[in-house]
C-alpha positions in Angstrom: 9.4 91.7 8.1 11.3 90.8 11.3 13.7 87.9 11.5 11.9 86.7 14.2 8.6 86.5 12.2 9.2 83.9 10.1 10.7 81.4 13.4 7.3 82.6 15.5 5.3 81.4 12.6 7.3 78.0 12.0 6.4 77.3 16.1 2.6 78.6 15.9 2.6 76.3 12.9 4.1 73.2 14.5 2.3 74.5 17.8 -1.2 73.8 16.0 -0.3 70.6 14.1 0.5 69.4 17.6 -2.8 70.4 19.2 -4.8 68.8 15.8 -3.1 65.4 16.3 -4.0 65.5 20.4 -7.4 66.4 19.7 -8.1 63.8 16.3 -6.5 61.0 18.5 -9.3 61.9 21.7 -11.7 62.0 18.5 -10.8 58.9 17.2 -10.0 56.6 20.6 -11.4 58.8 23.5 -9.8 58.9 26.8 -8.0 55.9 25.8 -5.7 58.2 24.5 -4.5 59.6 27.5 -1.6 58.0 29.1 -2.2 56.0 31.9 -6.2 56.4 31.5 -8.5 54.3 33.2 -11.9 53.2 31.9 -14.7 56.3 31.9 -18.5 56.0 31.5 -20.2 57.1 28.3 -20.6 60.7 29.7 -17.0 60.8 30.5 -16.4 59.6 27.4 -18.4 61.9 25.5 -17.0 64.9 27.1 -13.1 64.2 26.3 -14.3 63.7 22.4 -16.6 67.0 23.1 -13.8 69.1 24.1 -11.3 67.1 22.0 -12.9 68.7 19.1 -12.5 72.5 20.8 -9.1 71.7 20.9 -9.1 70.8 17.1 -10.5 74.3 16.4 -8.0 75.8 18.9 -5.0 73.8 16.6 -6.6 75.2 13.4 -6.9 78.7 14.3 -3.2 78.9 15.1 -2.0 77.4 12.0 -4.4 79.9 10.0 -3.2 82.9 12.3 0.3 81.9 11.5 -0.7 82.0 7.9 -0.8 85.9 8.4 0.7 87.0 12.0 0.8 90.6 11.0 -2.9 91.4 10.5 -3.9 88.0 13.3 -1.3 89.2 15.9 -4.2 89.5 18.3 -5.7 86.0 17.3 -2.3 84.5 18.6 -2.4 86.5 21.5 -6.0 85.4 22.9 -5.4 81.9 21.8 -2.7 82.1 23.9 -4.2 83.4 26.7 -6.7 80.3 26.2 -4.1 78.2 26.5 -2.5 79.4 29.7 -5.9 79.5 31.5 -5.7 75.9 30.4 -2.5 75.6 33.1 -4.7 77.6 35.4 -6.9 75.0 35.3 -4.7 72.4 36.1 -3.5 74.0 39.1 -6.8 74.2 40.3 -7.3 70.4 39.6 -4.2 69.8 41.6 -5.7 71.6 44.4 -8.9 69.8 44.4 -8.2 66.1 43.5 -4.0 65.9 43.8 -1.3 66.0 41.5 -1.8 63.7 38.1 0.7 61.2 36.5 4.4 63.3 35.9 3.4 63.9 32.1 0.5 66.1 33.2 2.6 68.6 35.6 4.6 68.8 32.7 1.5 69.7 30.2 0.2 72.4 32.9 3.7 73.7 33.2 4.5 73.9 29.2 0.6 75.8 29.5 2.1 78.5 32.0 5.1 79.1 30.4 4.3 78.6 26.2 1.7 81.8 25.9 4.2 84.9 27.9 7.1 83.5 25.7 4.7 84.1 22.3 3.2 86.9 24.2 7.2 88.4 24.5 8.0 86.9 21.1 5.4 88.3 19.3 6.5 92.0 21.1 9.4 91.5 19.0 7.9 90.8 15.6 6.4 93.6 13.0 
């Protein structure tokens, strides 16, 4: 086993316990949730807790691909290829509707920059 194997699966770990808490607070209060939110309609409303709980699966399957990165080194590698068409996504949001509150650029920019350093990372581990 690499050194680096057992610090990649420490992050993928924490990486997924982070995305389970974002998506079971969505679940649990809705948009609310979101800093600086404003009040949504039902459909709005149904959509965040919709995709909130994608985002719970997305959390789990990290943690249980951490759980065995040899044999679910491709798992890791499409989830994070998920996750950085996520940052895609917000840059095509900025385009069409303008930049959102500071924390967001941050989000999209964490979402370009996370996956190619697991993608690199994950080169170096056996």
């Amino acid at each position: 086993m690499s050194r680096n194997q057992p610090l990649l699966r420490s992050f993928l770990t924490v990486f997924g316990l982070v995305c389970v808490g974002i998506a079971l607070a969505h679940i649990a209060v809705g948009p609310a949730s979101i800093p600086g939110a404003v009040p949504v309609n039902a459909t709005m409303d149904s959509e965040d807790r919709f995709y909130a709980s994608l985002f719970l699966g997305f959390g789990l399957a990290h943690i249980w691909a951490a759980r065995d990165l040899p044999s679910r080194k491709g798992i890791v590698l499409a989830l994070q290829a998920v996750f950085f068409v996520g940052g895609l996504a917000r840059i095509v949001s900025l385009v069409a509707v303008g930049p959102p509150a500071p924390l967001f650029v941050f989000l999209g920019a964490l979402e370009l920059l996370i996956p190619p350093l697991v993608w690199r990372w994950s080169a170096h581990t056996a």
